[in-house]
C-alpha positions, 0 to 999 in steps of 0.5 A: 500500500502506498503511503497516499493510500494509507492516508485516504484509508485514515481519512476514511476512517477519521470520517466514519463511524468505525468502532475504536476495535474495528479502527484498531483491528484496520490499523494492524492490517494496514501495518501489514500489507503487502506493495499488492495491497493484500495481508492475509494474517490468521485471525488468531495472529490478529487477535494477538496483536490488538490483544483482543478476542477471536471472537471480536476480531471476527466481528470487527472484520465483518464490520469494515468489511460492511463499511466498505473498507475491507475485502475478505478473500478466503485463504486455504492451506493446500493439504500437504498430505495425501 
């Protein structure tokens, strides 16, 4: 993410109506995007880093997501045995 992204992103925020989880939880995924504009932490590794629940990781994900500000891609770990 460029650094001009990132501002319009916390300008977005700044104007939205955002739970204090939900901008926390925005933060920790704009810390940890790629040039591509993508992250894909484990939401148990989000949790962790905002020192929040599983549970209130899922439902500030479903909230930015509702607003706008996140896609959510479903990301699966190819099963190695066979």
């Amino acid at each position: 993410m460029i650094l001009q992204d990132v501002i319009q992103v916390k300008n977005k925020m700044a104007m939205s109506d955002l739970s204090a989880l939900a901008r926390s939880v925005m933060l920790y995924l704009i810390d940890r995007t790629n040039k591509a504009r993508e992250c894909f932490p484990a939401v148990p590794t989000i949790a962790e880093g905002c020192y929040i629940s599983e549970r209130t990781v899922q439902r500030k994900l479903k909230e930015l997501v509702e607003k706008g500000f996140i896609k959510k891609i479903e990301q699966f770990r190819k099963n190695n045995s066979q």
